[in-house]
VMD Tcl script that draws the C-alpha trace (Angstrom):
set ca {
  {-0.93 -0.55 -0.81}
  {-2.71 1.63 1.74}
  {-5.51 0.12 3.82}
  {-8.97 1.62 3.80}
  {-9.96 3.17 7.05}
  {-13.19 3.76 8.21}
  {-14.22 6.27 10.27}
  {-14.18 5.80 14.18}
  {-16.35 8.93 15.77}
  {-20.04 8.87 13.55}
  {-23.08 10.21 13.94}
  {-27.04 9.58 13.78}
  {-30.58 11.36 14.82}
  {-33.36 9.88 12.94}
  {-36.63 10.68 12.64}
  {-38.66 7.98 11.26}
  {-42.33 6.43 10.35}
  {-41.52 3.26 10.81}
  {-40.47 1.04 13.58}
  {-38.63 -1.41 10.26}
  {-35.77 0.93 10.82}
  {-35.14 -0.39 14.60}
  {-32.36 -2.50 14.69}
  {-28.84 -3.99 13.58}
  {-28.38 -3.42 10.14}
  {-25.52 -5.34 8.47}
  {-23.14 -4.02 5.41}
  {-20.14 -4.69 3.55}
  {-17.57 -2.12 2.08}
  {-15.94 -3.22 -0.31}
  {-12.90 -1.76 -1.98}
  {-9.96 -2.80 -4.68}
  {-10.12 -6.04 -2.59}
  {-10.97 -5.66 0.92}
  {-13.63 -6.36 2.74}
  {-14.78 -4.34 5.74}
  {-17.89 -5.31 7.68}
  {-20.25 -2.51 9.27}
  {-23.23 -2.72 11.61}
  {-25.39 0.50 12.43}
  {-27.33 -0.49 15.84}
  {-30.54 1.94 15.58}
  {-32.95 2.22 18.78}
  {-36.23 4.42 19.17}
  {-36.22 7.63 21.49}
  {-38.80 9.91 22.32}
  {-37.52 12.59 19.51}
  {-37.03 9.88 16.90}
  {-34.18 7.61 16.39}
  {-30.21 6.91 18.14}
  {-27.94 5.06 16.60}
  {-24.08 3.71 17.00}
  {-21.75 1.93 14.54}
  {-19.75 -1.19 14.98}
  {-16.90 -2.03 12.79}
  {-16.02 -5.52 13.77}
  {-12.74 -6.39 11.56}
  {-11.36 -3.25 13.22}
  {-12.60 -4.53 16.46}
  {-14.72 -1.23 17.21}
  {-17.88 -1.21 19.10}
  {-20.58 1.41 19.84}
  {-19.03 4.17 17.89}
  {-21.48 6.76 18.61}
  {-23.92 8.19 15.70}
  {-24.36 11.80 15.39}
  {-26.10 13.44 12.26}
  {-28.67 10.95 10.47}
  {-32.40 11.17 8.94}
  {-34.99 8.72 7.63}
  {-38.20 9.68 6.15}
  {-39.82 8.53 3.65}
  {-38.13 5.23 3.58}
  {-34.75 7.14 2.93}
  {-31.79 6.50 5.64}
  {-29.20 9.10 5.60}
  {-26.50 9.19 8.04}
  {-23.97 12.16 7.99}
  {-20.53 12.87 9.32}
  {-19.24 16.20 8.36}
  {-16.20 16.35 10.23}
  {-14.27 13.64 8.08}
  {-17.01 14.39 5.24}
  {-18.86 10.26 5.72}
  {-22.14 10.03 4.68}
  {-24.13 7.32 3.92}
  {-27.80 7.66 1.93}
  {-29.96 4.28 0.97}
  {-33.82 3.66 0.71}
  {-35.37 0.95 2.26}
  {-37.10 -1.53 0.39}
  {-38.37 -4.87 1.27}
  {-36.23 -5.59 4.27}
  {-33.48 -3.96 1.99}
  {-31.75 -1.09 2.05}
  {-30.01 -0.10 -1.10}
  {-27.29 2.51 -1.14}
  {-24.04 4.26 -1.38}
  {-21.49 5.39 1.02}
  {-19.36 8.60 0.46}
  {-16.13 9.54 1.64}
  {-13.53 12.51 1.14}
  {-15.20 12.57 -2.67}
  {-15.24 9.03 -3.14}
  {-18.35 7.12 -3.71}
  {-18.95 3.33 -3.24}
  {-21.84 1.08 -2.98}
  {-23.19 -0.67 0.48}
  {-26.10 -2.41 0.88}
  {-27.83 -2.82 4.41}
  {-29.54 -6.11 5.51}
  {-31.13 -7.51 8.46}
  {-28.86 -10.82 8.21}
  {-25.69 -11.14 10.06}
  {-22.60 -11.12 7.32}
  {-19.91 -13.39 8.73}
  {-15.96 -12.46 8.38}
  {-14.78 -14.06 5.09}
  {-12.13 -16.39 6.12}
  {-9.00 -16.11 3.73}
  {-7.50 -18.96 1.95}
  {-3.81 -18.59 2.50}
  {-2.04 -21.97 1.95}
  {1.40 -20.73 1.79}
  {1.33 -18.86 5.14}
  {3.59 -20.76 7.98}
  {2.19 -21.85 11.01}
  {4.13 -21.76 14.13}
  {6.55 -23.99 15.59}
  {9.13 -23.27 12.69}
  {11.70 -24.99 11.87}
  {14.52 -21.85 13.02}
  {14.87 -19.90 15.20}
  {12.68 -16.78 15.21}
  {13.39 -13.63 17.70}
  {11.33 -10.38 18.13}
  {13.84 -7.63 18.38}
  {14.39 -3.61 18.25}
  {16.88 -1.57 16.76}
  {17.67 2.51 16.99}
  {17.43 4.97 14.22}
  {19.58 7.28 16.00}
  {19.34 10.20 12.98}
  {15.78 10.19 13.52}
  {16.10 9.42 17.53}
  {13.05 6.52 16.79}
  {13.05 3.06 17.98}
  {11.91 0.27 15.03}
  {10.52 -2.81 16.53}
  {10.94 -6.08 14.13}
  {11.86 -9.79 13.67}
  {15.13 -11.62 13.17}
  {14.73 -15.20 11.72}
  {17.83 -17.50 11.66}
  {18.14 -21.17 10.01}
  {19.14 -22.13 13.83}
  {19.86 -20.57 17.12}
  {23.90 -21.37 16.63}
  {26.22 -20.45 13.51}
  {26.23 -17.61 11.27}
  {24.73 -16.85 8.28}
  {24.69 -15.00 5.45}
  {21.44 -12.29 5.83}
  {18.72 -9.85 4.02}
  {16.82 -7.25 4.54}
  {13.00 -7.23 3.64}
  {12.09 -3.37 2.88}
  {8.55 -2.82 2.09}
  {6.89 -1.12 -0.52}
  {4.28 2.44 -0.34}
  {2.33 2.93 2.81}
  {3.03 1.83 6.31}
  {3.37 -1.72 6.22}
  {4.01 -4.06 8.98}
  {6.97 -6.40 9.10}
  {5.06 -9.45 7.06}
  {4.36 -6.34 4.39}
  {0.50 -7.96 5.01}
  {-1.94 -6.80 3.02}
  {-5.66 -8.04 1.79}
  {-4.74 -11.49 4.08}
  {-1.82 -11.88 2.82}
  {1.19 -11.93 4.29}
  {4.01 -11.66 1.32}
  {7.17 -10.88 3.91}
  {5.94 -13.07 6.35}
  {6.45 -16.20 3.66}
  {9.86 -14.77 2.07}
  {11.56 -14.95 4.99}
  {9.93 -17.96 6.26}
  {11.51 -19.75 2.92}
  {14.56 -18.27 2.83}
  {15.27 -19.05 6.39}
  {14.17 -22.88 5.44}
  {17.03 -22.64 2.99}
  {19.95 -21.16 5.06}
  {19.39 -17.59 4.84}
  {18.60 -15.22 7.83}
  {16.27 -12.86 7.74}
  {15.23 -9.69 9.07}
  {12.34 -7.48 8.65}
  {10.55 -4.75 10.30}
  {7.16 -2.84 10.64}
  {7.38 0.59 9.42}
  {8.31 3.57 10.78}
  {5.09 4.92 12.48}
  {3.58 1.42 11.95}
  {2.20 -1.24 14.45}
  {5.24 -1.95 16.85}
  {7.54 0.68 15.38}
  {7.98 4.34 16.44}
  {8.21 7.55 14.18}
  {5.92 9.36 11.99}
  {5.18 7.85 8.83}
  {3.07 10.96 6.93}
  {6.05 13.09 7.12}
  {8.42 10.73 6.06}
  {9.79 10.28 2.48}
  {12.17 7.53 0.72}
  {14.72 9.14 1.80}
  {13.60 8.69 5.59}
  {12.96 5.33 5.05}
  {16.59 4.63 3.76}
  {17.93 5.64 6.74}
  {15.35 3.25 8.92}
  {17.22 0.98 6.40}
  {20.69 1.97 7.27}
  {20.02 1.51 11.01}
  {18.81 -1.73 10.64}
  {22.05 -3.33 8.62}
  {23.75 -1.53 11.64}
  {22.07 -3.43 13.77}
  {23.09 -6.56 11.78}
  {26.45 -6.12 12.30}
  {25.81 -6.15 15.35}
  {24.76 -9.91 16.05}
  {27.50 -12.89 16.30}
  {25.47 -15.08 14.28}
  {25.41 -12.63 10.95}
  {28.39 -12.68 8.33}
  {29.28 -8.93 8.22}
  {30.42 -9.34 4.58}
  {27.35 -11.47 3.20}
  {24.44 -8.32 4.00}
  {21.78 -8.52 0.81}
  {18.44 -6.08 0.52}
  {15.83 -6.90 -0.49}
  {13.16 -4.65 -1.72}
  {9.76 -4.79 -2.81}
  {8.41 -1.98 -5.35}
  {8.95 1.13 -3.26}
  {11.18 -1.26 -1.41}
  {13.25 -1.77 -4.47}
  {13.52 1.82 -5.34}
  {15.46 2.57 -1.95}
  {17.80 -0.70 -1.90}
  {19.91 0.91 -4.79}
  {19.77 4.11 -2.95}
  {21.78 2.84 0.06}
  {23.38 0.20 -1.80}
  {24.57 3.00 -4.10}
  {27.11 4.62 -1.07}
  {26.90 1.60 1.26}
  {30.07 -0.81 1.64}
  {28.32 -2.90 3.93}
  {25.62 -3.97 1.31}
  {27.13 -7.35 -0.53}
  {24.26 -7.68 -2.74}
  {20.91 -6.35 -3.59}
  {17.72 -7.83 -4.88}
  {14.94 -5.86 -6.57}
  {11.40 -7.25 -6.53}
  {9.20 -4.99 -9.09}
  {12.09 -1.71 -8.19}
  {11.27 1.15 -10.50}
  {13.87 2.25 -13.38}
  {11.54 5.29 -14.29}
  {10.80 8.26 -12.37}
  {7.54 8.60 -10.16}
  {5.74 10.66 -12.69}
  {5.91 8.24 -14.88}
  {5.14 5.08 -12.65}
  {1.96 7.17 -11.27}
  {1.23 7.60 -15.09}
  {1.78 4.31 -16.65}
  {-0.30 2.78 -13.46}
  {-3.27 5.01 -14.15}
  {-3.65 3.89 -17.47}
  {-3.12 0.35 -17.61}
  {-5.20 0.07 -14.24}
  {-7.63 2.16 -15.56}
  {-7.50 0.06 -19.35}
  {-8.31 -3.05 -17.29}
  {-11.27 -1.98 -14.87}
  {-12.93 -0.88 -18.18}
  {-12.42 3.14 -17.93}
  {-12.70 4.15 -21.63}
  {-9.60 5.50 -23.86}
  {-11.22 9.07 -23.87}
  {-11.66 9.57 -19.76}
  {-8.08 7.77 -19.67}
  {-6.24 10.14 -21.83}
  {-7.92 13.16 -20.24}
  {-6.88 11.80 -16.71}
  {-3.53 11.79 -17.98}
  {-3.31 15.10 -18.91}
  {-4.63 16.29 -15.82}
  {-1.82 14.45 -13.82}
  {0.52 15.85 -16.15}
  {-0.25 19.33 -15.76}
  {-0.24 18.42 -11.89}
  {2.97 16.63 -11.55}
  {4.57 19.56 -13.82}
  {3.45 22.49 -10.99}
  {5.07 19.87 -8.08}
  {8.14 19.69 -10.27}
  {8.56 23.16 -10.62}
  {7.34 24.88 -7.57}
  {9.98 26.75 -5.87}
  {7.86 26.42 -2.28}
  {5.48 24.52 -0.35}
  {3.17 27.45 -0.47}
  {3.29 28.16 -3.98}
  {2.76 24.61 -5.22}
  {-0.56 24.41 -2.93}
  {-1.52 27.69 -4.50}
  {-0.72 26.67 -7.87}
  {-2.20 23.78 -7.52}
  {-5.69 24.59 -6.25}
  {-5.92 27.30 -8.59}
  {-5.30 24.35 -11.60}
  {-7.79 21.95 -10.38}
  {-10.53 24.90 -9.84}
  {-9.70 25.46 -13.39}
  {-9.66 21.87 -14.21}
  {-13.29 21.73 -12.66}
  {-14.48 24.63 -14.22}
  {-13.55 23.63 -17.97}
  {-15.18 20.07 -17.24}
  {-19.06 19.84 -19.27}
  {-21.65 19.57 -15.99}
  {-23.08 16.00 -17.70}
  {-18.99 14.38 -17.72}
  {-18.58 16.11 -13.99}
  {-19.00 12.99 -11.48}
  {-22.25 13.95 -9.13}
  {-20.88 12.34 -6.19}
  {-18.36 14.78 -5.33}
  {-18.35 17.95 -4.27}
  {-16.52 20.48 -6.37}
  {-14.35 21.92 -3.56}
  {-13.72 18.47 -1.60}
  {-11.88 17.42 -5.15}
  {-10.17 20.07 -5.16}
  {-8.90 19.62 -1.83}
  {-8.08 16.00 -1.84}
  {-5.78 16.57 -4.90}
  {-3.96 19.21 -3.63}
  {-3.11 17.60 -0.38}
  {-2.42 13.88 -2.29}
  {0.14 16.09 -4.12}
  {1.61 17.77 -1.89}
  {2.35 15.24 0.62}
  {6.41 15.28 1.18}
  {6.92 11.76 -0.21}
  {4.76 12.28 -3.01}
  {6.74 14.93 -4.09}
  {9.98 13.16 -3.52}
  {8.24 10.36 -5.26}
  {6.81 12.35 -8.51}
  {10.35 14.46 -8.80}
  {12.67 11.31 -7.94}
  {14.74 9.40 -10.87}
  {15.93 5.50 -9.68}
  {18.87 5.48 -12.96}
  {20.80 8.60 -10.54}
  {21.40 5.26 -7.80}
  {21.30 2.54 -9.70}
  {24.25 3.65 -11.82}
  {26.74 4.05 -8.71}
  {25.65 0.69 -7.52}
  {28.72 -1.70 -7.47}
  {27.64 -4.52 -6.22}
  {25.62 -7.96 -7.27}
  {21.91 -6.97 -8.46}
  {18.80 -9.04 -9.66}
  {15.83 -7.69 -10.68}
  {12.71 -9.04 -11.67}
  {9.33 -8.18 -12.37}
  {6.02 -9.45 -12.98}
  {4.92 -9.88 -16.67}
  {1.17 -8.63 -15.34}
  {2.67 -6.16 -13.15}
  {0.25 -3.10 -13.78}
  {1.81 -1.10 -11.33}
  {5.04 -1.40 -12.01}
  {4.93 -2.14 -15.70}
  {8.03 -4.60 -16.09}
  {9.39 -4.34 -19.94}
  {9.90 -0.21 -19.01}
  {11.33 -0.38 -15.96}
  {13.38 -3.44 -16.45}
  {14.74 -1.99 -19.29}
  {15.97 0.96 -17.59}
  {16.84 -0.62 -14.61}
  {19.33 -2.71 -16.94}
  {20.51 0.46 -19.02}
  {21.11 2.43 -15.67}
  {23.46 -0.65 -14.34}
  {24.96 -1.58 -17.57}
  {25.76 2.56 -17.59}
  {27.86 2.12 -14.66}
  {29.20 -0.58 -15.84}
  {27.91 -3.21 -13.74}
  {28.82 -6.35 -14.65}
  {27.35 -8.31 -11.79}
  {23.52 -7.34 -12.61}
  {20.95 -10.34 -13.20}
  {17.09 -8.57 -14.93}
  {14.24 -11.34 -15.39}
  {10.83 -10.97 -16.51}
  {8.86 -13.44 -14.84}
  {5.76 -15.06 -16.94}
  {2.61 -14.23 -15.71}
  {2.76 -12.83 -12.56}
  {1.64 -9.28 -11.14}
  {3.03 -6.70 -8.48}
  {2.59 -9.13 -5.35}
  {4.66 -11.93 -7.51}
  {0.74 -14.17 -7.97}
  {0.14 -16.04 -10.31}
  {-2.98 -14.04 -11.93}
  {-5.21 -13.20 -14.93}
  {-5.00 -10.02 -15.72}
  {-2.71 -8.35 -13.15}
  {-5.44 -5.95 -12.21}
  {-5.27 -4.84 -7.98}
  {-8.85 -6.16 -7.88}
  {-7.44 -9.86 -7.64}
  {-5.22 -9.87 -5.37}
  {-7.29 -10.75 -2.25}
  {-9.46 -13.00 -4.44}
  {-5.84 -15.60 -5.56}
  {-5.00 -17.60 -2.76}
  {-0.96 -17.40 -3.68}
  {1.05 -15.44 -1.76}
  {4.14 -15.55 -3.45}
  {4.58 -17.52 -6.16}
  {6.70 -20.63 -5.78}
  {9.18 -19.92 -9.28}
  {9.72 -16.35 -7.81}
  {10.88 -17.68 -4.59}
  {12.98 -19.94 -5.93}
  {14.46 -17.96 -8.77}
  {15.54 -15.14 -5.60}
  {16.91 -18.18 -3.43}
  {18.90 -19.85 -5.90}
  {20.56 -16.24 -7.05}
  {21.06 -15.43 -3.31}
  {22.65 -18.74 -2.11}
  {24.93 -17.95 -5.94}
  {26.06 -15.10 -3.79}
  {26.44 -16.14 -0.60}
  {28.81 -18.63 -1.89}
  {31.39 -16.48 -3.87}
}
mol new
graphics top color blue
foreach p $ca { graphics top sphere $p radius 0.5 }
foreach p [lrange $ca 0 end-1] q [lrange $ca 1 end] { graphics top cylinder $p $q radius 0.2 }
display resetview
């Protein structure tokens, strides 16, 4: 899950009527989950109005304000250059509006009253000293020439131990995989380290402590930061060279099977919400059952899909980089065009659509993504496999991709392979209602307990053999 960035360089000039404006004004984004905090500070000059931004859960102060109007009880701040702006009226010590962002809309309201940091709930998060030994450590990607910066977790500083491998699902996560306060990774390996089992896990290329660049990169990139680290492994006295699991978490499990697949040095592999379909399908099957949930009706959903359809079918086929961005703006111009002015969202501008789909699309792991089918890996993997899924998984839908995970295996006649649906639970392994992205900040599990214990009694099954 990507994180929602706000802009750091924004802009303001007001001119004004009234001296209400004058002052901190206090809002809250909020988005699929996450809460992000704004303040405009707006001062009097002799021309009219300055103003800067603060954005304190990004710990950014006095961003300057460049481009912004009031009159007539209407406050609109502008920022062209990553296309921000921000219109609401005042009313009553109130102001009531909407912020827009690369085509996206969403509501913020603007008050005089200070809006303190919502403190997570996060019971299951471990709290240092642990009970293990716990060392920060780096290790080389020498393919790529970049240095990945992680954590190595052992049941004790002396022995050795059988080990995994956290990888992380889409977008540049950090080493706990953290993510709307929570810190999945961070309590995996904290209970499987509690019950004999070393761990180590890593912040993504390009992310926090790690070096590379993470736009550019695809799966297939990430496999090899994969690669390097089991090298590494090998490496340390205290791991059991032949006892080397993965585990991977939805992206995560779609690139265990891929190194597991022509890897001697994996011993086992466990998938947590992998993919058995291909991309275009996932993106598909998320769209609607995400979109079924939040209320979209059937008639928007099935023209959506068709859309993507007729998108992911140019990315497929494209025989360049240049063609497919042709192609593809000259579909979604069409797109646009054919679409009845009252069904056309008034929000966003034709041509900043157009643009955002077109480079969404043809990003290099989105492309690797849409085109790439798990069942070519998972049939040349060899070696011990469990997968399981969330029942509420809307994401990764489980019966689908279970199912083919399980025909893929069984195809190459692996007999080792353990699939499990898991009651109730969605793509971050919660116990949740309706498996919709909107709750997971608001459920105070991390990880569920029966998940955790269902991958720690299978591993330890392993470890034994």
């Amino acid at each position: 899950m990507k994180r929602i960035l706000i802009a750091l360089f924004l802009i303001a000039t007001f001119s004004a009527k009234s001296q209400e404006i004058i002052g901190q004004w206090y809002g809250k984004l909020a988005i699929q989950g996450t809460e992000l905090r704004i303040v405009f500070n707006i001062s009097k000059t002799e021309n009219g109005y300055t103003s800067t931004m603060d954005s304190p859960d990004q710990g950014a102060k006095g961003i300057p304000v460049k481009s912004t109007n009031y009159e007539n009880g209407i406050l609109k701040i502008e920022m062209p250059n990553i296309k921000f702006e921000y219109t609401g009226e005042l009313k009553s010590g109130t102001i009531t509006g909407n912020l827009k962002q690369n085509g996206m809309s969403f509501p913020m309201n603007l008050s005089k009253e200070v809006i303190q940091k919502r403190v997570a709930i996060r019971p299951q998060e471990p709290k240092k000293p642990y009970p293990y030994y716990s060392e920060d450590i780096t290790f080389e990607n020498k393919k790529d020439n970049i240095t990945l910066a992680g954590t190595l977790s052992l049941p004790k500083k002396e022995g050795t131990f059988p080990v995994v491998l956290l990888i992380s699902g889409s977008g540049p996560q950090n080493r706990d995989e953290e993510l709307l306060g929570h810190k999945p990774f961070l309590v995996l390996s904290d209970y499987l380290t509690r019950n004999g089992i070393a761990v180590l896990r890593y912040d993504d290329r390009g992310t926090a402590l790690s070096e590379g660049n993470f736009k550019s990169a695809t799966s297939l990139d990430f496999a090899s930061d994969v690669e390097a680290g089991i090298q590494y492994l090998k490496t340390r006295k205290e791991i059991k060279n032949n006892k080397i699991g993965l585990i991977g978490h939805s992206e995560g499990g779609m690139i265990a099977p891929i190194i597991a697949s022509k890897s001697k040095d994996v011993d086992f592999i466990v998938l947590l919400a992998g993919t058995g379909v291909t991309g275009e399908e996932i993106l598909l099957l998320q769209q609607e059952l995400i979109g079924r949930v939040s209320g979209i009706s059937e008639k928007d959903l099935l023209r959506s899909k068709n859309t993507n359809k007729g998108a992911f079918e140019i990315v497929k086929k494209a025989t360049s980089q240049e063609e497919m961005i042709k192609e593809l703006t000259f579909y979604f111009e069409k797109i646009i065009k054919e679409t009845p002015e009252t069904e056309k969202p008034k929000e966003v501008k034709e041509e900043e659509y157009v643009k955002m789909m077109v480079d969404e699309l043809s990003n290099p792991w989105m492309q690797f993504f849409i085109k790439y089918n798990p069942a070519v890996s998972l049939e040349k993997v060899k070696c011990p496999v469990l997968a399981i899924n969330g029942e509420k998984d809307l994401q990764v839908p489980a019966k689908i991709n279970l199912e083919a995970i399980k025909n893929a295996l069984d195809k190459g006649k692996n007999k080792k392979s353990t699939v499990m649906e898991l009651p109730n639970l969605n793509h971050l392994f919660q116990e949740c209602k309706t498996g919709s992205p909107e709750e997971y900040a608001t459920i105070e599990e991390t990880f569920s307990p029966k998940a955790l214990e269902v991958v720690k009694n299978w591993i330890q099954n392993q470890v034994k053999k």
